[in-house]
C-alpha positions as CSV (number, residue, x, y, z in Angstrom):
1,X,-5.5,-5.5,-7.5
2,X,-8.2,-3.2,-6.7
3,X,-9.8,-1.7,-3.7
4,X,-12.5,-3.5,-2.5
5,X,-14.4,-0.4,-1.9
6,X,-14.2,2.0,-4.4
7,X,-12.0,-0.1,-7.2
8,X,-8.8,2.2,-7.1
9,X,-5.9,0.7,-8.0
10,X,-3.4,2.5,-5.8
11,X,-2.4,2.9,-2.1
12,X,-0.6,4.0,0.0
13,X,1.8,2.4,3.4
14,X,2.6,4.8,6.4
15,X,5.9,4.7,7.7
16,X,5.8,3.5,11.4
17,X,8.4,5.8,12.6
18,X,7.0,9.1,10.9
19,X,3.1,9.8,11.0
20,X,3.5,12.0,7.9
21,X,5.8,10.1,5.5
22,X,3.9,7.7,3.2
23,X,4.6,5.6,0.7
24,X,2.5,5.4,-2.8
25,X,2.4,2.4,-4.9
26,X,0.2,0.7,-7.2
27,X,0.2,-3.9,-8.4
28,X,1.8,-4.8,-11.6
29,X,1.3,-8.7,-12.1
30,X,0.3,-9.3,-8.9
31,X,4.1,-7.3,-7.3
32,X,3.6,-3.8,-5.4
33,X,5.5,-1.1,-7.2
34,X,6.3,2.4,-5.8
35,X,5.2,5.7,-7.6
36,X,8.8,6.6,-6.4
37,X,10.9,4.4,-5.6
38,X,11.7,4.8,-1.6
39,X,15.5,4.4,-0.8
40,X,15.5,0.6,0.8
41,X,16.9,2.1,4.5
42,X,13.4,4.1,4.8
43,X,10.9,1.7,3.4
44,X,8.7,0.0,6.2
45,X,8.9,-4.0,6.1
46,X,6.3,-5.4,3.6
47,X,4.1,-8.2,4.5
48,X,0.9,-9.7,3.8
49,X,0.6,-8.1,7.9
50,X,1.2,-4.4,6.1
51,X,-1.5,-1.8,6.6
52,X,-2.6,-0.9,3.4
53,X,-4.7,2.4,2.8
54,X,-6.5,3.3,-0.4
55,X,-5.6,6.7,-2.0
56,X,-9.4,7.2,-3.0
57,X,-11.4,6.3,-0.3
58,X,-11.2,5.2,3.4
59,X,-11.1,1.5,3.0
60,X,-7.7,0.3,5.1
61,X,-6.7,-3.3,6.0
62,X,-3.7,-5.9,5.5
63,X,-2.2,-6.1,2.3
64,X,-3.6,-9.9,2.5
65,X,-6.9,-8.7,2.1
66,X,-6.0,-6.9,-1.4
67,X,-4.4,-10.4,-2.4
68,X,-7.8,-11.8,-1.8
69,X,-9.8,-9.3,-3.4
């Protein structure tokens, strides 16, 4: 899946709870996977609902709207 901006294949969540922390990943066969892999206790729930941010540019939406893309 790519941006539907700028083409980038990877993104980023936020955490809820901590403005600052973030969370990298990038889709392999359609699954997100995480640049490292976040201990399960401090990964945000994800959903097609997630905010989803591209590392690139400033294109941001639900993580449904990737799926679409």
């Amino acid at each position: 899946m790519k941006c539907p901006v700028c083409g980038c294949e990877s993104f980023y969540l936020k955490d809820p709870e901590d403005e600052f922390e973030t969370f990298d990943f990038q889709f392999r066969d359609g699954e997100p996977v995480f640049d490292q892999e976040p201990r399960e206790s401090s990964l945000p729930g994800l959903s097609e609902d997630s905010e989803t941010y591209c590392n690139r540019c400033a294109w941001h939406g639900k993580l449904a709207e990737l799926r679409k893309a």
